[in-house]
C-alpha positions in Angstrom: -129.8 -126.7 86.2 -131.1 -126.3 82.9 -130.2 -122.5 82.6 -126.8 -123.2 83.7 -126.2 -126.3 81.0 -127.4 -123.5 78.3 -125.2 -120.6 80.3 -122.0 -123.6 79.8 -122.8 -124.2 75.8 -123.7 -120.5 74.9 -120.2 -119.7 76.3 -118.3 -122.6 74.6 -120.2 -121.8 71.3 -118.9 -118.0 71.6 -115.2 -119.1 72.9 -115.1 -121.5 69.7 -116.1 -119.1 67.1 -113.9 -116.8 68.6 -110.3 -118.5 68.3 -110.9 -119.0 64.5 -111.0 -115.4 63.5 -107.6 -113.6 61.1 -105.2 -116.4 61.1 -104.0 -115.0 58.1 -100.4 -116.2 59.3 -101.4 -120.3 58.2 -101.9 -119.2 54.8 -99.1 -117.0 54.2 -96.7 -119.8 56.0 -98.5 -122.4 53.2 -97.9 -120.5 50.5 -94.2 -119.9 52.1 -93.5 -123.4 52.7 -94.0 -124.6 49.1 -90.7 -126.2 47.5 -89.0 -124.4 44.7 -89.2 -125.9 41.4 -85.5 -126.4 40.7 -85.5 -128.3 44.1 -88.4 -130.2 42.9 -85.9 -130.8 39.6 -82.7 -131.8 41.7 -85.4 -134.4 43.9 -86.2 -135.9 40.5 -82.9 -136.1 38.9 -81.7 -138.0 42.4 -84.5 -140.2 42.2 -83.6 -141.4 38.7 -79.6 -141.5 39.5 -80.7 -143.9 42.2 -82.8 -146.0 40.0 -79.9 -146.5 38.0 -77.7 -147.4 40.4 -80.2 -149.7 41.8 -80.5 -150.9 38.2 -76.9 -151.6 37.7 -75.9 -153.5 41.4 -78.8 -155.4 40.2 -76.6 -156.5 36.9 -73.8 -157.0 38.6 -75.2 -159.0 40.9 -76.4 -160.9 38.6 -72.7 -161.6 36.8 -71.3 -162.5 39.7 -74.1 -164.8 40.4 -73.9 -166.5 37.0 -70.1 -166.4 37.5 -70.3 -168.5 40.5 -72.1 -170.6 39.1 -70.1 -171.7 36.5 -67.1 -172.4 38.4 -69.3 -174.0 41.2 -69.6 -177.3 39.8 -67.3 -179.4 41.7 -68.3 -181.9 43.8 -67.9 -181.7 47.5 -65.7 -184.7 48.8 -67.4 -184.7 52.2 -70.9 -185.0 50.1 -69.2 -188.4 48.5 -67.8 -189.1 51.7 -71.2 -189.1 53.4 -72.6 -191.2 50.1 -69.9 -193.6 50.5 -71.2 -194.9 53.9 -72.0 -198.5 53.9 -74.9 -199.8 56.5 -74.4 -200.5 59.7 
């Protein structure tokens, strides 16, 4: 039993050291797969165009908020209705 455990491990120890030998094609597809640096340059310029757009829905959001406010200061006749209520 013994012999055949060491047999089963000496075998899987020589199939493992086996299937790592010349992969040269992982390195050459890394070094393939790399981005170009004017795509790295068109990535950054859409990042920041977005940022500013972000930027500026923010301020207009903000307007319009301020804007309703302003003109939001009437008073709901159902809320006086409701405060008009005598007790029961």
């Amino acid at each position: 039993m013994k012999k055949l455990a060491f047999v089963l491990v000496g075998a899987g120890a020589l199939l493992t050291a086996a299937c790592n030998k010349g992969n040269e094609d992982q390195v050459n597809n890394a070094e393939m797969n790399q981005p170009a640096p004017e795509l790295n340059a068109l990535a950054n310029e859409a990042a920041n165009t977005a940022n500013e757009a972000e930027a500026l829905n923010t301020q207009a959001q903000n307007l319009a908020n301020e804007a309703n406010a302003v003109s939001d200061n009437t008073v709901n006749p159902k809320d006086a209705d409701e405060q008009n209520v005598s007790g029961m």
